[in-house]
C-alpha positions in Angstrom: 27.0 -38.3 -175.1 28.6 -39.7 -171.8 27.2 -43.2 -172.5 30.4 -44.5 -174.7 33.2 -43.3 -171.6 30.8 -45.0 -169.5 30.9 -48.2 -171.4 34.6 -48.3 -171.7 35.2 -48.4 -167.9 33.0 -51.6 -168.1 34.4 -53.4 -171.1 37.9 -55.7 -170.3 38.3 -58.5 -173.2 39.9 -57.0 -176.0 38.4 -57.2 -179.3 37.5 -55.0 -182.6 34.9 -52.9 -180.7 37.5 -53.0 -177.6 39.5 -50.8 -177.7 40.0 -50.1 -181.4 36.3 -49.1 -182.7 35.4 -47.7 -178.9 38.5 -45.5 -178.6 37.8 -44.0 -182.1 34.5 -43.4 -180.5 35.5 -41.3 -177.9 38.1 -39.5 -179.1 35.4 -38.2 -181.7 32.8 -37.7 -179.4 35.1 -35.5 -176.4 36.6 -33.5 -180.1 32.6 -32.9 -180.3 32.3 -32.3 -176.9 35.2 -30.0 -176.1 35.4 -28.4 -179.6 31.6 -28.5 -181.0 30.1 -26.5 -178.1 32.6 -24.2 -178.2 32.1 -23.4 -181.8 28.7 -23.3 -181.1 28.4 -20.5 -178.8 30.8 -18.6 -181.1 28.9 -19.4 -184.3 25.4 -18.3 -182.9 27.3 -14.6 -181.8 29.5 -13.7 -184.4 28.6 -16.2 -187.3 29.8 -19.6 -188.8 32.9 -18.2 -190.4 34.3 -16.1 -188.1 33.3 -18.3 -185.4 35.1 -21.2 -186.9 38.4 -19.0 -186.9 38.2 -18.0 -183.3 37.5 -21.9 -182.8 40.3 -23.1 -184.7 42.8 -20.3 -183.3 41.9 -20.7 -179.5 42.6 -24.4 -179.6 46.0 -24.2 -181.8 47.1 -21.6 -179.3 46.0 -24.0 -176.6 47.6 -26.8 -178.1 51.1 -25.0 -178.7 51.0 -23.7 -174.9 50.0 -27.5 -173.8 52.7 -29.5 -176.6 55.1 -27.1 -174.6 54.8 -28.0 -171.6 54.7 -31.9 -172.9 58.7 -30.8 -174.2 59.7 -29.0 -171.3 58.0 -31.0 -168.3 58.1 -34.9 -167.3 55.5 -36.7 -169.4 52.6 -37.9 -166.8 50.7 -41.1 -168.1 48.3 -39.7 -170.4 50.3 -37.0 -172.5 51.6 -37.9 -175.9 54.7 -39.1 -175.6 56.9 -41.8 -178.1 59.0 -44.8 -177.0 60.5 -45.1 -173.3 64.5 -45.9 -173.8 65.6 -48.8 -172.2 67.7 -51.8 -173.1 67.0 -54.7 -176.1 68.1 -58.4 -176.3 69.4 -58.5 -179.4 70.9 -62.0 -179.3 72.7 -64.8 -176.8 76.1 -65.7 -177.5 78.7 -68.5 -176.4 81.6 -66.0 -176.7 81.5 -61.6 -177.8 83.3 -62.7 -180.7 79.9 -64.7 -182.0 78.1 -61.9 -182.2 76.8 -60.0 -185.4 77.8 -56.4 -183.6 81.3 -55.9 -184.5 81.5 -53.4 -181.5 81.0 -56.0 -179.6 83.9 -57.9 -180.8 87.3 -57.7 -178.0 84.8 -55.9 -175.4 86.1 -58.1 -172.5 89.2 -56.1 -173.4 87.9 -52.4 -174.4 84.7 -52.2 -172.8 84.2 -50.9 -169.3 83.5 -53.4 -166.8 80.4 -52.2 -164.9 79.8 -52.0 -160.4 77.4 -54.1 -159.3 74.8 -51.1 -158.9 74.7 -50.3 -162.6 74.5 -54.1 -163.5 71.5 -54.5 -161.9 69.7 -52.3 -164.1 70.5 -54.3 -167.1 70.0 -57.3 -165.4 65.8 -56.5 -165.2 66.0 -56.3 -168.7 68.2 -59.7 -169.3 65.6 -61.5 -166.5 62.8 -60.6 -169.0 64.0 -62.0 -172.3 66.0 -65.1 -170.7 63.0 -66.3 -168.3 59.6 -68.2 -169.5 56.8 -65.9 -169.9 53.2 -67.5 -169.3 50.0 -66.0 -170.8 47.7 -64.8 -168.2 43.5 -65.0 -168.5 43.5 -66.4 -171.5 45.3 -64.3 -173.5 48.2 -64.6 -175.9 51.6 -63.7 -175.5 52.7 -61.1 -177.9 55.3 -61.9 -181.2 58.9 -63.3 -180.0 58.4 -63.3 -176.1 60.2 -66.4 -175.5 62.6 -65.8 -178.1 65.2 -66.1 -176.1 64.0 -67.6 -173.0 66.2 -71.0 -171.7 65.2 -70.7 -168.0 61.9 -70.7 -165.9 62.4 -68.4 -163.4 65.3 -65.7 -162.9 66.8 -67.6 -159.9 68.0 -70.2 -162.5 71.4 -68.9 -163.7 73.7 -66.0 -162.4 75.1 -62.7 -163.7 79.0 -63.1 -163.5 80.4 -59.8 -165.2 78.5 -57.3 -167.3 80.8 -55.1 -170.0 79.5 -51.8 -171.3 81.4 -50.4 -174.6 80.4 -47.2 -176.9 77.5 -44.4 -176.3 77.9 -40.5 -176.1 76.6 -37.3 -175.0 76.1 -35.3 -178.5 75.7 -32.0 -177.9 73.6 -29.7 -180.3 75.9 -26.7 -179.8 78.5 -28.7 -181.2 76.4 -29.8 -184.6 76.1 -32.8 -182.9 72.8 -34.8 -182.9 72.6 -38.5 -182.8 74.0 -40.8 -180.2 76.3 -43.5 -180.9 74.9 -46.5 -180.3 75.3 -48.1 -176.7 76.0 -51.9 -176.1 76.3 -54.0 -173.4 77.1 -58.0 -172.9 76.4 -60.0 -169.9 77.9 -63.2 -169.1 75.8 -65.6 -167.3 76.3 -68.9 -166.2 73.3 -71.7 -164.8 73.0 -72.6 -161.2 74.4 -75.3 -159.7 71.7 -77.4 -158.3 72.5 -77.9 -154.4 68.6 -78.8 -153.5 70.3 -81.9 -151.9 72.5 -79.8 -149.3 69.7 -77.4 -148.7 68.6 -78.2 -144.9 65.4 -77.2 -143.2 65.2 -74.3 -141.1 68.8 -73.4 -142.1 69.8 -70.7 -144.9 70.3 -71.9 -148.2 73.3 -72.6 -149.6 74.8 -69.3 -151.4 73.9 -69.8 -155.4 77.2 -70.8 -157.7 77.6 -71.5 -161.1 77.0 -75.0 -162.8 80.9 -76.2 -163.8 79.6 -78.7 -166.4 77.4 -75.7 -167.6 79.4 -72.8 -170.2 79.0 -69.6 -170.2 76.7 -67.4 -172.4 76.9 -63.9 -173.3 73.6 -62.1 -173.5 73.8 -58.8 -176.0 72.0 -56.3 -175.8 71.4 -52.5 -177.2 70.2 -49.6 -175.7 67.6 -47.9 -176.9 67.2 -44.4 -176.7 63.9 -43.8 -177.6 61.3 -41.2 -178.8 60.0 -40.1 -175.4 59.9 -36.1 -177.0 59.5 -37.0 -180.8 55.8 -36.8 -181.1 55.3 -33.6 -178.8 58.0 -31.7 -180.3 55.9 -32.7 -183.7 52.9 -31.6 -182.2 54.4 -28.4 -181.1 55.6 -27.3 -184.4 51.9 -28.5 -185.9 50.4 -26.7 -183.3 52.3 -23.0 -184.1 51.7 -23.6 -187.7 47.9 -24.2 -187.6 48.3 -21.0 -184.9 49.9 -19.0 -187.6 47.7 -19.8 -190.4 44.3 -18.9 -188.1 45.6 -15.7 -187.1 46.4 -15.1 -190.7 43.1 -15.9 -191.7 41.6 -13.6 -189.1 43.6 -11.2 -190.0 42.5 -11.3 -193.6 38.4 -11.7 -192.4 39.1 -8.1 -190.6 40.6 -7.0 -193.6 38.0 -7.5 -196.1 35.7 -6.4 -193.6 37.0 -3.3 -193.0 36.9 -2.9 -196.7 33.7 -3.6 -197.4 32.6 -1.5 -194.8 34.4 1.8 -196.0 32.8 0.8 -199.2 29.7 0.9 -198.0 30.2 4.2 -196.4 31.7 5.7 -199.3 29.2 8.5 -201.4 27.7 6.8 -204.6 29.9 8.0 -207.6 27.3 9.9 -209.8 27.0 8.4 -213.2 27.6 10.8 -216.2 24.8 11.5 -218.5 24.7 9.5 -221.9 25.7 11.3 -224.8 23.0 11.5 -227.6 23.6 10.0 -230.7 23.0 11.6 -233.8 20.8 9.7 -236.1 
């Protein structure tokens, strides 16, 4: 039973049987585990059937008090839990007025003009898409990593202004629900190469942008995520399956008690047959 956690632990090149056929595996085998035994015990006390509901209505209770806490509490590493948010390339630009987003269009103009501070968090995100990724131990780089990549490393070209334009803060008092969507366009701008005035043992020359070089404006759009979509799923699974044992039980009790006041009720007598005349 514990020999196919042990093998995962051991297993590192990713194939068919890893992790796709061994993590079916285990989840079946700690659902047998965790649930089997469990039913078990109850089966060999109070009988398959009623066993099984107890079973089934102990772990949709436990599931509806642990989904909760998934909602209500950070997610740790392990819970279920859908898409981080964070921000998305979506394409690089010569000007805002290039770019397929009409909000995007004038927001030199309209957009808001982010510190330095809040420009660095976008920047991680522009780093990844606009620098050469490399696959590591022989692996391969997933779909459209490169897509947009023009530089080697993120010392190569400079942020110069970063514009922020649209978002919200719905609130579901209000009726309000979805968020309006949140973009953002960085203009960049290559380094000047000044390797020749570089001297040793002195500071490096502070990093400026390439004259002969434009400008390009990096879009990008936030995403918002799913972070609380699949527990809040699971919690509304989890009540229903609650509600539908405890119904079931609650049935199972009744017919019992039925039967058993049946049983305990006195044997109506039979009349007598009436003869027939011949």
């Amino acid at each position: 039973m514990h020999l196919v956690p042990v093998l995962a632990t051991e297993l590192t090149e990713r194939s068919l049987w890893y992790p796709t056929i061994l993590g079916v595996l285990v989840v079946v085998f700690a659902v047998g585990l965790f649930c089997g035994s469990a039913y078990l015990l109850l089966a060999t006390n109070v009988g398959a059937r009623l066993g099984f509901l107890i079973a089934i209505a102990g772990l949709s209770g436990f599931m509806v008090v642990l989904s909760f806490l998934w909602i209500t509490t950070a997610s740790p590493l392990n819970a279920l839990r859908g898409r981080l948010p964070g921000w998305q390339v979506q394409e690089v630009v010569a000007t805002p007025t290039d770019s397929r987003f009409e909000a995007v269009d004038g927001i030199e103009g309209t957009g808001r003009e982010l510190p330095p501070t809040d420009a660095a968090n976008i920047r991680a995100f522009v780093d990844e898409a606009l620098v050469r990724q490399e696959a590591k131990g022989g692996g391969e780089l997933p779909e459209g990593a490169n897509e947009f990549a023009q530089f080697n490393e993120a010392t190569g070209f400079l942020v110069v202004t970063t514009y922020e334009i649209g978002g919200s803060a719905p609130n579901p008092l209000k009726g309000q629900i979805r968020h309006k969507p949140l973009y953002s366009a960085v203009e960049i701008c290559p380094v000047l190469d000044q390797s020749a005035e570089t001297v040793f043992g002195l500071a490096p020359p502070t990093p400026e942008c390439d004259p002969a070089e434009p400008t390009q404006f990096v879009i990008l759009r936030y995403d918002y995520g799913s972070l609380r979509v699949p527990p809040i799923v699971a919690f509304i699974s989890s009540i229903l399956c609650f509600g539908l044992s405890l119904l079931a039980l609650h049935w199972w009790e009744r017919d019992a008690k039925a039967a058993k006041q049946a049983a305990a009720a006195p044997p109506v007598p039979r009349p007598d047959p009436v003869p027939v005349d011949a």
